[in-house]
KEKE-3310 file (N, C-alpha, C; in steps of 0.2 Angstrom, whole numbers, plus 5000, padded with zeros to 4 digits):
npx = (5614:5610:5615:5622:5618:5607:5603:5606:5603:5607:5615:5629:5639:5652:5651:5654:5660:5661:5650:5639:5628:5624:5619:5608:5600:5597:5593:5606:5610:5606:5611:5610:5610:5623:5640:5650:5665:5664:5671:5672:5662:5655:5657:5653:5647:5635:5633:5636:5637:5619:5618:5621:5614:5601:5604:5605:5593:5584:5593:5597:5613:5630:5644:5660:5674:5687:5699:5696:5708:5709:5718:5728:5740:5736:5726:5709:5700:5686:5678:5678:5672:5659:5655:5654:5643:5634:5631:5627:5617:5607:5606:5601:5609:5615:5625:5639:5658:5675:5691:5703:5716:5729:5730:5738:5752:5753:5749:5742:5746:5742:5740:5736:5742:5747:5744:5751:5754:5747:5742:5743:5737:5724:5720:5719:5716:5702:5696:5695:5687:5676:5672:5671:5657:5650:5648:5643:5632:5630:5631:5648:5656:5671:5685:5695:5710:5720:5739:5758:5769:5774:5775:5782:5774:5765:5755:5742:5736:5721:5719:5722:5712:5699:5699:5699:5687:5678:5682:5677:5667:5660:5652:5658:5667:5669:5683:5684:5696:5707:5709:5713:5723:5731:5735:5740:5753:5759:5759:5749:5734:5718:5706:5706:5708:5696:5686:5687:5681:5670:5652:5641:5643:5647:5643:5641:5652:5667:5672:5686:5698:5716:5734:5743:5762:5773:5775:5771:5768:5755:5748:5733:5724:5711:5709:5708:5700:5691:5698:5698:5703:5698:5684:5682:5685:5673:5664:5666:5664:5649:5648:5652:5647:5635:5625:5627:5626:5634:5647:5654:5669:5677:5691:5700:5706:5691:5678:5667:5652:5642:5652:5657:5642:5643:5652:5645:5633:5640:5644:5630:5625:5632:5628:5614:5615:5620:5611:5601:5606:5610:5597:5589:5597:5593:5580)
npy = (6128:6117:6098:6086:6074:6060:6066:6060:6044:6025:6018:6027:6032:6038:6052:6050:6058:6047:6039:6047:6046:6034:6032:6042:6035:6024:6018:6016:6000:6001:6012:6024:6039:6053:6057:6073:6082:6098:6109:6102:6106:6114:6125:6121:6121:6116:6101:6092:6100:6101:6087:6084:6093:6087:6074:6079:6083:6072:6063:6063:6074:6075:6087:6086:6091:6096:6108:6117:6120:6116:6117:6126:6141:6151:6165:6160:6155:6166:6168:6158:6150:6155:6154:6141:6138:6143:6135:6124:6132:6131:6117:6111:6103:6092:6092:6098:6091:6090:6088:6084:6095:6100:6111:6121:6135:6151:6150:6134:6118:6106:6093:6083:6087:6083:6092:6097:6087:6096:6106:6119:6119:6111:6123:6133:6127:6122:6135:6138:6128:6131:6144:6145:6137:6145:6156:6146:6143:6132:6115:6106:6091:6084:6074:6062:6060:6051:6049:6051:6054:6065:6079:6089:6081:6081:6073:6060:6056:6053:6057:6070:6073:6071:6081:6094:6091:6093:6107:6113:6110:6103:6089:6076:6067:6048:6039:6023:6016:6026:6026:6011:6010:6022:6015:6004:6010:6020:6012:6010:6002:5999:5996:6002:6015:6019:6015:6026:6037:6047:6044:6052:6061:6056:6059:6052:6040:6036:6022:6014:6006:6003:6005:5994:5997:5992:5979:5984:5999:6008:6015:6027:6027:6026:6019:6007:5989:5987:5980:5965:5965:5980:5979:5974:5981:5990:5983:5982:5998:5997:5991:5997:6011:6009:6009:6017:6031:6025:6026:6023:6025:6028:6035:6032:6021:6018:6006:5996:6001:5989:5984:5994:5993:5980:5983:5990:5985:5974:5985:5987:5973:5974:5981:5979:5966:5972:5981:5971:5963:5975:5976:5965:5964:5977:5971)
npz = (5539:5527:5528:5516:5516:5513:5501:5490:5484:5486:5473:5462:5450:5439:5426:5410:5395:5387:5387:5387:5379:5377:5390:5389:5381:5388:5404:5413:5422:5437:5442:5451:5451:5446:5447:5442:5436:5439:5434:5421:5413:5416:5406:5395:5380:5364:5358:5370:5381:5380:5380:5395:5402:5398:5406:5417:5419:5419:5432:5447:5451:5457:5460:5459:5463:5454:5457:5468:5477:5490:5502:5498:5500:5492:5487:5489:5475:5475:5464:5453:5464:5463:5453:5451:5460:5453:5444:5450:5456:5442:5438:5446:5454:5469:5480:5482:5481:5487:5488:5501:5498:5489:5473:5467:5468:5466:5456:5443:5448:5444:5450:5461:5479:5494:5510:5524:5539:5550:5565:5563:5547:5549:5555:5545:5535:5535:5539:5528:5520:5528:5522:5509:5511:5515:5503:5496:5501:5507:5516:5512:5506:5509:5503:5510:5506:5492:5496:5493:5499:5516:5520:5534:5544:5559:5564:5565:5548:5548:5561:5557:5546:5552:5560:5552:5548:5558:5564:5553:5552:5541:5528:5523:5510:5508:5502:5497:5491:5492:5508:5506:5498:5503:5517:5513:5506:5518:5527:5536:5546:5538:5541:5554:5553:5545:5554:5563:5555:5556:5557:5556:5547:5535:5520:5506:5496:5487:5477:5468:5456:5455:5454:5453:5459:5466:5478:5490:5485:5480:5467:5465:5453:5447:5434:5434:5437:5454:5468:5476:5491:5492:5489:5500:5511:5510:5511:5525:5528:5527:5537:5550:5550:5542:5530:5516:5501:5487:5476:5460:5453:5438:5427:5418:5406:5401:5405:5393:5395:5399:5406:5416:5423:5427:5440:5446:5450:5459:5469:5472:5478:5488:5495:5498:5505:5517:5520:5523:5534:5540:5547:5552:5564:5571:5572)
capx = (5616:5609:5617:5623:5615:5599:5600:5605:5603:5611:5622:5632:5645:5656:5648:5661:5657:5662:5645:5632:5624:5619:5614:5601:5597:5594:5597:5612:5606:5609:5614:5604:5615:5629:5645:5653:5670:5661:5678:5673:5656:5652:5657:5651:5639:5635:5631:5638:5630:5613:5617:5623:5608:5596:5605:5602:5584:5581:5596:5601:5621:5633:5648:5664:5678:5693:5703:5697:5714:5706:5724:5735:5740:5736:5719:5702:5697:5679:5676:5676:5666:5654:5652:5649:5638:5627:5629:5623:5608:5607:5605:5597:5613:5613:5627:5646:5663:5681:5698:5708:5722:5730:5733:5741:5754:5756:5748:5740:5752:5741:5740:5734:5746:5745:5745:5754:5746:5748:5736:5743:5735:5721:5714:5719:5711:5695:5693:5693:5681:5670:5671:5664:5651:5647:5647:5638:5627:5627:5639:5653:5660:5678:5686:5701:5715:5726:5746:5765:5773:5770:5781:5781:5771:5764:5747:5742:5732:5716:5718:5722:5706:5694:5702:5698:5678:5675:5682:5675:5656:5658:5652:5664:5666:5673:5685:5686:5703:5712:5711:5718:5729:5736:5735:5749:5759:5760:5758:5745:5729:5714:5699:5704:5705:5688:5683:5688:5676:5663:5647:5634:5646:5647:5639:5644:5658:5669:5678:5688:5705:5721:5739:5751:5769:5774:5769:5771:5767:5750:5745:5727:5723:5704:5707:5706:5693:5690:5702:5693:5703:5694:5677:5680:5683:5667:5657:5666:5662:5643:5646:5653:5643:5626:5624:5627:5626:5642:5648:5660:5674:5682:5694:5704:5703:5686:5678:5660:5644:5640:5658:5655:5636:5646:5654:5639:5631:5645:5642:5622:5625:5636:5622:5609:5617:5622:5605:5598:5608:5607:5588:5591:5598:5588:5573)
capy = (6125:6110:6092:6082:6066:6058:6069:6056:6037:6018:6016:6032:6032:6045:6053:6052:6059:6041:6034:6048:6046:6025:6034:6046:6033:6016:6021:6012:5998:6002:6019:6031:6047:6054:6063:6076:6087:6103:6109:6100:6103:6122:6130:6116:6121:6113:6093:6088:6105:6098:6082:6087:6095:6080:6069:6084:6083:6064:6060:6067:6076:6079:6090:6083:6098:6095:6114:6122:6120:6119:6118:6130:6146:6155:6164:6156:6161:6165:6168:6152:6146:6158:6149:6134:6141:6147:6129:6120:6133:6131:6112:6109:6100:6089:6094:6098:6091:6091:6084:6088:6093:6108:6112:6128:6139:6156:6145:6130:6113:6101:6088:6083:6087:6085:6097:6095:6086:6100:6110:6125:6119:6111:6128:6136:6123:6124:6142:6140:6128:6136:6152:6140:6134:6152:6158:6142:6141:6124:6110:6101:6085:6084:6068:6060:6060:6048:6053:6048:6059:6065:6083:6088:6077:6080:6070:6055:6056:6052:6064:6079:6073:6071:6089:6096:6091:6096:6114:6116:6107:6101:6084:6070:6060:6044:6035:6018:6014:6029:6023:6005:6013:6024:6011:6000:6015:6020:6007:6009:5998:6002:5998:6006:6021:6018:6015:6033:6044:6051:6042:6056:6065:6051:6060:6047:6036:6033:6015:6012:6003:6007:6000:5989:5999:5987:5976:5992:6005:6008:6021:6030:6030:6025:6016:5999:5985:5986:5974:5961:5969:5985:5976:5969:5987:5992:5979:5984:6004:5998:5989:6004:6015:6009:6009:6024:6029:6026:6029:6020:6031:6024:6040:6031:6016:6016:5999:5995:5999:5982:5980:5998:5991:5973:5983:5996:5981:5972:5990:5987:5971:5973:5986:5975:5962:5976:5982:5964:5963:5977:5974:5959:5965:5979:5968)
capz = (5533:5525:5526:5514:5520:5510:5494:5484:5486:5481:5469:5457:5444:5438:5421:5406:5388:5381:5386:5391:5373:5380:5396:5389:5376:5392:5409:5416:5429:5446:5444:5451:5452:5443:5447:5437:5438:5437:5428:5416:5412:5418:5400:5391:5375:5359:5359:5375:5385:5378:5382:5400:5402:5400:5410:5427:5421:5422:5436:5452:5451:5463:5456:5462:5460:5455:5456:5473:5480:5498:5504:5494:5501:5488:5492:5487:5469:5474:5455:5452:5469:5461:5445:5455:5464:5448:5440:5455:5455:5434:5436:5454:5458:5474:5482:5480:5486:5484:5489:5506:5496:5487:5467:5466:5472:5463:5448:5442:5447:5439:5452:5471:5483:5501:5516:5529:5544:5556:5570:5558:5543:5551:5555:5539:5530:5541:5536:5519:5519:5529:5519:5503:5512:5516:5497:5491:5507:5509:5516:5505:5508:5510:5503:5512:5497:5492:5492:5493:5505:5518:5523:5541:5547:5566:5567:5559:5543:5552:5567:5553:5542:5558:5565:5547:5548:5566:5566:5545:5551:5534:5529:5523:5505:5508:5498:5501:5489:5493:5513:5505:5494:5509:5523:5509:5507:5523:5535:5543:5549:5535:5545:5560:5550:5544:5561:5567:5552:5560:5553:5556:5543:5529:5514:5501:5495:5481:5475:5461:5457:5457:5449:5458:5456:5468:5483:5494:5483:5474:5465:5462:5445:5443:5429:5433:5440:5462:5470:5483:5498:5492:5489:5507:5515:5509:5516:5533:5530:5529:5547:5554:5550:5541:5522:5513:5494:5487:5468:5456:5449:5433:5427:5412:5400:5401:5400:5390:5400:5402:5414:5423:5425:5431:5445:5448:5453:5465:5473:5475:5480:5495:5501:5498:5511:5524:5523:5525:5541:5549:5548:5557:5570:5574:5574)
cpx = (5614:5614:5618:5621:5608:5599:5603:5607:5607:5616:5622:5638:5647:5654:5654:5656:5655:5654:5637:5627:5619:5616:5607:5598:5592:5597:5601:5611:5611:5611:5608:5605:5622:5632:5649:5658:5665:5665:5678:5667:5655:5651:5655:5647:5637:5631:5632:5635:5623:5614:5618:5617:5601:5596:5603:5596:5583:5586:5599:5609:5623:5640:5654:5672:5684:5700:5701:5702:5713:5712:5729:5734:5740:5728:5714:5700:5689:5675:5673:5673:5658:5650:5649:5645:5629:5626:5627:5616:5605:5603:5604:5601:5613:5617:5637:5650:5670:5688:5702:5715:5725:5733:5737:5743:5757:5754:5745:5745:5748:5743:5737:5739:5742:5747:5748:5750:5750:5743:5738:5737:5728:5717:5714:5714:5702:5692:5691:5688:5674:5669:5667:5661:5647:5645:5643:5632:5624:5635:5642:5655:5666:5681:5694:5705:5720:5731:5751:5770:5771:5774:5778:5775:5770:5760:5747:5735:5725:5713:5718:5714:5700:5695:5699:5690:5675:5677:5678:5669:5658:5658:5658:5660:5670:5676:5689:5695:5707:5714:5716:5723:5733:5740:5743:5755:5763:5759:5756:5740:5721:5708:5700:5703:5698:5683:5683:5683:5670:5658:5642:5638:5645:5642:5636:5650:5659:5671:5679:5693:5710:5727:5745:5758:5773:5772:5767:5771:5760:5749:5737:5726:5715:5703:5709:5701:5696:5693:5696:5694:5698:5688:5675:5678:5676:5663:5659:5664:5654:5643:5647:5648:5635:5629:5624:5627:5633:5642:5656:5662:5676:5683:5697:5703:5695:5682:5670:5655:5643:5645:5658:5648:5637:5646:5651:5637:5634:5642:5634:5620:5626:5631:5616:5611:5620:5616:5601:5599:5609:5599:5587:5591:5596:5581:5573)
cpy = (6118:6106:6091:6076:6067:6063:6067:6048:6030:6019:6024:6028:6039:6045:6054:6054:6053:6036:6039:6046:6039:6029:6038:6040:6027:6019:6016:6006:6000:6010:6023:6040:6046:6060:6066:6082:6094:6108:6109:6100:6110:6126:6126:6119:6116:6106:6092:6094:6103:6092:6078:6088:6091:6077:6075:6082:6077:6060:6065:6067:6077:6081:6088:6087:6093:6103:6118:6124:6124:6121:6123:6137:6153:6157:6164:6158:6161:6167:6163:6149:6151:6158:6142:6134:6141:6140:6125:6123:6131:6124:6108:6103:6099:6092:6095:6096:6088:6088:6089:6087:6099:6107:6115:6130:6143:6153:6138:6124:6107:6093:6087:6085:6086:6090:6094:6094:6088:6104:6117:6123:6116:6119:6134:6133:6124:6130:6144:6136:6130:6143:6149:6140:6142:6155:6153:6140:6136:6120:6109:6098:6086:6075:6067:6058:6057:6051:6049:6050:6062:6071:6086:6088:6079:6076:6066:6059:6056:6057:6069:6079:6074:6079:6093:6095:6094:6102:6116:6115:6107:6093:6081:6065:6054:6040:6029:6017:6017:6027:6017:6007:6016:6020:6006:6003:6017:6017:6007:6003:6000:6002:5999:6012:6024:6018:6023:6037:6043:6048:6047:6062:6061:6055:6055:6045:6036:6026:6017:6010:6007:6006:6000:5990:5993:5984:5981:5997:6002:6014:6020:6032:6030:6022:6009:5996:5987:5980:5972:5964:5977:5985:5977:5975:5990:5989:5982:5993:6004:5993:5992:6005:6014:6009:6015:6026:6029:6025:6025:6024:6026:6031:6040:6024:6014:6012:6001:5996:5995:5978:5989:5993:5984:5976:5988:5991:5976:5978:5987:5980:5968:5978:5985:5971:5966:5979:5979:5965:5966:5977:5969:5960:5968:5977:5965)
cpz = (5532:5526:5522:5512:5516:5505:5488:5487:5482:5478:5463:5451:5439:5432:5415:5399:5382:5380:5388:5385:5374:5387:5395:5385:5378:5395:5410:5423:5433:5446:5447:5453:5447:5447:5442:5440:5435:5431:5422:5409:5411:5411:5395:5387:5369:5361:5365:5383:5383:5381:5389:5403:5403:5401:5417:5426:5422:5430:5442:5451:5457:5459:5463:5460:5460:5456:5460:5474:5489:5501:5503:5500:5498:5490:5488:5481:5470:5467:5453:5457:5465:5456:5447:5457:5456:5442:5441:5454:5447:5434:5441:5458:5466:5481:5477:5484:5483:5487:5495:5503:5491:5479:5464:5471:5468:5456:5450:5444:5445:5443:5458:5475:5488:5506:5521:5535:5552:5557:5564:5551:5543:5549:5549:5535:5532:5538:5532:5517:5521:5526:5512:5505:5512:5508:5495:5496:5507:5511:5512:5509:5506:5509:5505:5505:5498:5491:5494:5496:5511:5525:5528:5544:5554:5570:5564:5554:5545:5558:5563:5551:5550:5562:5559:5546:5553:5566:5560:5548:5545:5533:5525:5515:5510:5505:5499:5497:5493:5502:5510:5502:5501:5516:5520:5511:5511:5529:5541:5543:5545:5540:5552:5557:5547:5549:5564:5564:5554:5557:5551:5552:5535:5524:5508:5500:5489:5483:5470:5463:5456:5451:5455:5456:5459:5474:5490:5493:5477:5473:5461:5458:5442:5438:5429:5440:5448:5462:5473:5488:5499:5492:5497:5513:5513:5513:5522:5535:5532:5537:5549:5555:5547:5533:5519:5505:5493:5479:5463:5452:5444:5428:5419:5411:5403:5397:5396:5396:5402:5407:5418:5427:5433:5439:5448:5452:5461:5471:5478:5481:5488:5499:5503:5507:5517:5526:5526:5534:5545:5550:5555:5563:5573:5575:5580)
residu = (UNK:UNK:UNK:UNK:UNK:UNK:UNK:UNK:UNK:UNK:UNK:UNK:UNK:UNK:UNK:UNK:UNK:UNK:UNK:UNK:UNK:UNK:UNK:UNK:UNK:UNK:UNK:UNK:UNK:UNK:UNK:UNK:UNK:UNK:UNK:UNK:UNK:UNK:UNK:UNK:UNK:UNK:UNK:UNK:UNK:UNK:UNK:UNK:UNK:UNK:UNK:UNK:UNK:UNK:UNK:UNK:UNK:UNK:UNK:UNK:UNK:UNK:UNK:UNK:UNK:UNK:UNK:UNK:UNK:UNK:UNK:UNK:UNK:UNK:UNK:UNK:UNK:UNK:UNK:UNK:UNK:UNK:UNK:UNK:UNK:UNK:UNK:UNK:UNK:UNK:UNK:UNK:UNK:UNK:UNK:UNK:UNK:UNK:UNK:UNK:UNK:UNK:UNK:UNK:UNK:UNK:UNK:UNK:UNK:UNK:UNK:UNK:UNK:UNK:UNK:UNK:UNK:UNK:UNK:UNK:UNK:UNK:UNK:UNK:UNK:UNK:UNK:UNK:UNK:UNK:UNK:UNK:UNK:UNK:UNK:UNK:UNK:UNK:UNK:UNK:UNK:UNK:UNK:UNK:UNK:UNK:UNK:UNK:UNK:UNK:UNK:UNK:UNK:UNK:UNK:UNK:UNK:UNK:UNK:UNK:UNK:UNK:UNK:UNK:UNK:UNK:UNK:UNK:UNK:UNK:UNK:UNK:UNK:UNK:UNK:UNK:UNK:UNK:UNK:UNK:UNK:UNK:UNK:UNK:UNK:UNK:UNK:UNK:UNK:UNK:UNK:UNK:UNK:UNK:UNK:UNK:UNK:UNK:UNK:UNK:UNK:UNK:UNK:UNK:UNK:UNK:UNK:UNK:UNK:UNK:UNK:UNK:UNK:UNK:UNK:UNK:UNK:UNK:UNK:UNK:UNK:UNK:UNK:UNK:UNK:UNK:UNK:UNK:UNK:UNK:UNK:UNK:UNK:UNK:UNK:UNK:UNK:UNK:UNK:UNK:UNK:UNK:UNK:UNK:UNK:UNK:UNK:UNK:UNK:UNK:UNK:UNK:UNK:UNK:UNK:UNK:UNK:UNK:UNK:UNK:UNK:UNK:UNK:UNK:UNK:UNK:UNK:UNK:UNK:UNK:UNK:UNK:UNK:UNK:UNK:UNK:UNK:UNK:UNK:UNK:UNK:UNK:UNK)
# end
């Protein structure tokens, strides 16, 4: 099965209705890919199916799910991996990937949960995505997911996540907030955890911000600007591991083009100076 790796480059940003009409009209600087909830997109016809349609032909996609429910114990609706499947071939989509975290139980619940970080669930998890990949015959990235609990616990967050790539072989989104977001909430160490994911997994990255409940609680909302400490962990994911493309989420109050653009750029920037360097050093 195909990788992930190198089928899309630099800088993304998450596609929203309120502004593809300036995207097809002036590309967007610094973007050079979009992501879209497939969810959101798949049944689409009219104006915005048309207009869908013209952004795949000029921009590389990657469909970013929100409704697998890798983790649920409810079992897999390959119906809908099967639609995926026919909207990725439809629109020569890059790749797919989705959230280590569960939706549904016996029904829709209409939010992320998490899984329990046990060798049980591991190999459940494991199975299921390796059965996607087998219907859509190619990798998926799995993105570490931010949460708020954290019910019988056995492993850390990090050992589960790294235990869940190694038995699936499936590559890896990585999202630098939801690390800073988790690392607050629960007290741990961000850039060791950054230091643990597998580099020669690293498909791509999200950022985005957050909202400050209080000075030891944040919640993941995507709708506000990148902290600094979040800026800061990025430059440390391109030391780890090398430069990779990475993609700016913004979910709600979305701001004017010209302040995504702002913060597209920040992105392009820190990749500029991490390519510079490690240049350098392998010279």
């Amino acid at each position: 099965m195909q990788h992930t790796q190198n089928l899309v480059h630099d800088t993304g940003l998450g596609l929203r209705r309120s502004f593809i009409e300036q995207a097809l009209s002036a590309p967007i600087k610094n973007v050079s890919f979009f992501e879209v909830a497939p969810e959101n997109w798949m049944q689409m016809g009219g104006k915005y199916g048309k207009q869908f349609t013209a952004i795949a032909e000029r921009y590389p996609i990657i469909c970013h799910g929100l409704s697998l429910s890798i983790g649920s114990t409810d079992p897999l609706d390959e119906e809908f991996i099967n639609q995926i499947k026919d909207f990725i071939q439809q629109h020569k989509i890059k790749f797919y990937s989705e959230h280590l975290s569960y939706c549904s139980h016996e029904g829709h619940l209409y939010d992320l949960l998490p899984i329990p970080f046990t060798e049980e669930a591991v190999h459940h998890v494991a199975k299921r995505i390796q059965r996607v990949q087998d219907i859509l015959e190619q990798k998926i990235a799995i993105e570490n997911a931010s949460y708020y609990a954290a019910p019988g616990q056995e492993m850390t967050e990090i050992a589960f996540f790294n235990a869940v790539v190694a038995e699936a072989d499936c590559d890896v989104l990585l999202d630098i907030n939801n690390i800073y977001v988790n690392s607050v909430n629960h007290g741990y160490h961000a850039e060791q955890f950054l230091q643990a994911i597998p580099a020669q997994r690293i498909s791509y990255a999200h950022i985005a911000g957050h909202y400050v409940e209080a000075e030891d609680f944040l919640v993941d909302t995507h709708g506000a600007e990148v902290v600094d400490p979040v800026w800061q962990l990025l430059g440390k994911a391109y030391e780890y591991h090398g430069v990779f493309p990475t993609l700016l989420e913004r979910d709600f109050n979305i701001p004017s083009v010209a302040e995504l653009e702002r913060e597209v750029a920040i992105i392009h920037s820190i990749q500029n100076a991490w390519s510079t360097h490690n240049e350098q050093l392998s010279a």
